[in-house]
Each structure stands twice: as structure tokens, then as C-alpha cells.
C-alpha positions as CSV (number, residue, x, y, z in Angstrom):
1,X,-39.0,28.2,65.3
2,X,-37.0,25.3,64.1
3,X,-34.7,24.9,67.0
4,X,-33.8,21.5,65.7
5,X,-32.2,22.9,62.6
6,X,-35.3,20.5,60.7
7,X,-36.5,22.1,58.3
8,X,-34.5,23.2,55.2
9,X,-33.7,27.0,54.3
10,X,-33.4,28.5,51.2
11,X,-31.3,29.7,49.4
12,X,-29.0,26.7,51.1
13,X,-26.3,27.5,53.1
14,X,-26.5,30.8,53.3
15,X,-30.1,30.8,55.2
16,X,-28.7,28.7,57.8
17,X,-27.0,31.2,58.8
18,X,-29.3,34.2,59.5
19,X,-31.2,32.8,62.2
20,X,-30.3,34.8,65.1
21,X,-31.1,38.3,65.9
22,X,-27.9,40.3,66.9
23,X,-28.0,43.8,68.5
24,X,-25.3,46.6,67.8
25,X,-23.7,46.0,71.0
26,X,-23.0,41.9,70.0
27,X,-26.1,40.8,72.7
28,X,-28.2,37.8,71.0
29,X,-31.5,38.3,71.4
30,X,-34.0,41.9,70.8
31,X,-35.7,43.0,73.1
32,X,-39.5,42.6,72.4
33,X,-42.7,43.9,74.2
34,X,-46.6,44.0,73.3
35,X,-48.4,46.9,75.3
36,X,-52.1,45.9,75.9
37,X,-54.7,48.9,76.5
38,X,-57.5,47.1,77.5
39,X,-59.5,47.6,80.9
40,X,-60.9,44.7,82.4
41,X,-64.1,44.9,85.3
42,X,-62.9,44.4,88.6
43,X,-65.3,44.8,91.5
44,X,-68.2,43.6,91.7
45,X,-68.0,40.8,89.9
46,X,-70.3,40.4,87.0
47,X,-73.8,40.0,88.5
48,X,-73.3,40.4,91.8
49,X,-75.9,40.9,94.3
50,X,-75.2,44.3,96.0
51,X,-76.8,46.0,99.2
52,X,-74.1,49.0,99.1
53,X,-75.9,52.2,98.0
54,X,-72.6,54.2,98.3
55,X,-71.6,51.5,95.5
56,X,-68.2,52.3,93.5
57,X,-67.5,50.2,90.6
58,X,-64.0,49.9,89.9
59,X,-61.9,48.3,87.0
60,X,-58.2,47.9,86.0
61,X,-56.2,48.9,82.8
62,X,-54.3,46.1,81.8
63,X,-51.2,49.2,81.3
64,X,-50.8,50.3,85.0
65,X,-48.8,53.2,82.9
66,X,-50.7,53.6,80.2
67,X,-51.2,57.8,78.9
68,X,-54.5,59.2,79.6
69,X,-57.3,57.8,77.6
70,X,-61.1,57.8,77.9
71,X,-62.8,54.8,79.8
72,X,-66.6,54.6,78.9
73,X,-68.5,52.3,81.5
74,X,-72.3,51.4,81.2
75,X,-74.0,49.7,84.3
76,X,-77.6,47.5,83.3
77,X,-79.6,45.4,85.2
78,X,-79.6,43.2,82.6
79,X,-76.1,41.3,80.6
80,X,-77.8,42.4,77.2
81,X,-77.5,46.1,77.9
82,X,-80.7,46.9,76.6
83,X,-81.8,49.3,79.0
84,X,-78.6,51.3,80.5
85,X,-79.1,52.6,83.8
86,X,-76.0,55.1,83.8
87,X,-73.0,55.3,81.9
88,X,-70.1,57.5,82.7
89,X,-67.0,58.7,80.1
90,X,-64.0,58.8,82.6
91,X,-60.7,60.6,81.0
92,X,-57.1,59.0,82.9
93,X,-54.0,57.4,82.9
94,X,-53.8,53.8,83.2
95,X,-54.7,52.1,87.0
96,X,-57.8,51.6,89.1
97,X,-61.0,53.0,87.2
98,X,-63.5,54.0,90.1
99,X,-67.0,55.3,89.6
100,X,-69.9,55.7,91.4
101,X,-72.9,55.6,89.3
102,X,-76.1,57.5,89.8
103,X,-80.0,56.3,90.8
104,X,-78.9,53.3,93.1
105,X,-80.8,55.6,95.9
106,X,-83.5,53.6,97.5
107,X,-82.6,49.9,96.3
108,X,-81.2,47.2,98.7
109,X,-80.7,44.9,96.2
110,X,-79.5,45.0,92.9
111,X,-78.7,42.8,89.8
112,X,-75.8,44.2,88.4
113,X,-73.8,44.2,84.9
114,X,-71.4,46.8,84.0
115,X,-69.0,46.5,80.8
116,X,-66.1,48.9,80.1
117,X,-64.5,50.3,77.0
């Protein structure tokens, strides 16, 4: 942006002239929005130490109202995810992603990555 009026326009004069967006109505300015569809890991953190067996891993769409979509999560015991322990395909609209993954029965302890897609 050259809010200073610095640097020169071409062709002359008339350029000078054509730098601000007017709607219909006579408003200055257009409105302007970027939608993000990502989804982000929430709880646990990455490699948290957890003791739950009833664990829920939960993430968040960065579009609170974003149209249903499929979430694929992965959980490993390892940030490499060479060895997936579960992965799930979950099909919603945009908010809190929750899943409870399988074969956590029996351990007290566990060294956990998860990534989501």
C-alpha cells in the first residue's frame, strides 16, 4: 500500500486516482474475509503423559461453522508415526473433534502423539 502517495502510478494522473475500492451503495472499503479449514490438536497436548484409560482426544476446527467434512486422526507412541496405534475417519461440521481411540486398555502410562487432517 502506498499510503503516502510515494511511489509513482502509471499511466500518470489518471492512476492516482483509482486507489480506493468503492461499493454500490458509496461505502469505501469491501468487505474481505479468508475462511481457514484447518483443525488443530487440542487436548492432550502433544506428548503428554496420560493415566486416563477412558482417554478422549479432542481437537478444534479453526471454522467453528465450517460444512461437514472428514477429520482423519492417527494416535502413535512415537512423533514419526511409524507405527499407528489407531486412527479413526470422523465425518462433521466444524467444532470440537472428540474421539476415543481403541487398545489403551491395560496401560497407566502412555507416550502420546496424535496428528489430525
Amino acid at each position: 500500500m502506498d499510503t503516502g502517495n510515494e511511489i509513482e502510478e502509471y499511466p500518470i494522473t489518471t492512476a492516482e486516482f483509482n486507489n480506493v475500492l468503492v461499493q454500490t451503495s458509496g461505502q469505501v472499503g469491501v468487505p474481505f474475509f479468508i475462511v481457514d479449514n484447518s483443525v488443530v490438536p487440542v487436548w492432550p497436548p502433544d506428548f503428554a503423559i496420560v493415566g486416563d484409560q477412558e482417554l478422549t482426544l479432542k481437537a478444534s476446527t479453526a471454522n467453528m461453522l465450517a460444512d461437514e467434512m472428514a477429520y482423519h486422526i492417527q494416535i502413535d507412541t512415537t512423533p514419526y508415526f511409524a507405527t499407528v496405534q489407531d486412527s479413526k475417519t470422523i465425518v462433521q461440521r466444524g467444532g470440537v473433534i472428540r474421539w476415543q481411540p481403541n487398545g489403551l486398555e491395560g496401560q497407566h502410562c502412555l507416550l502420546l502423539a496424535y496428528s489430525t487432517r
